[in-house]
C-alpha angles and dihedrals in degrees: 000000000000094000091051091051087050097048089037089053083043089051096049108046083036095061099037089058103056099118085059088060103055117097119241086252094066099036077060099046083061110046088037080050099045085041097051089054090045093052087048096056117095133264092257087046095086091130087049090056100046098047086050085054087047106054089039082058090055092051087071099035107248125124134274112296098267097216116082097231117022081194097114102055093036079055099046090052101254097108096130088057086057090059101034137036128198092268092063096059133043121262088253087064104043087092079078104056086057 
């Protein structure tokens, strides 16, 4: 009983923490891949690109992004900052969020 407690608690907090196991690298394949479609839709597409920063978003774990259009800053250039924040990536990898 004690060993299926045990396994059922590890399963759990395993499976909820996904996103705190992936490498920078791979936090930053999905938003450049999720950036570079976005990038891609047309002028009239702003619900498309929302919903691809969103479920980017929801690859690492984090909320929907809190702003209606993330036009501006996809636009602008800062999309990976959209998807992740400083806390998601080592201090060695902030320079690319800028």
């Amino acid at each position: 009983m004690r060993l299926i407690t045990v396994l059922l608690i590890s399963a759990i907090l395993f499976g909820c923490s996904e996103t705190m196991f992936m490498s920078d690298e791979e936090k930053i394949n999905i938003a450049e891949r999720a950036c570079a479609e976005a990038k891609a839709t047309r002028q009239f597409e702003s619900a498309r690109r929302v919903r691809l920063i969103n479920d980017a978003r929801a690859k690492l774990g984090k909320g929907v992004y809190p702003l209606s259009s993330p036009d501006f800053m996809i636009i602008y250039g800062n999309c990976l900052s959209i998807i992740l924040d400083e806390d998601d990536l080592s201090p060695s990898n902030h320079w690319r969020l800028d």
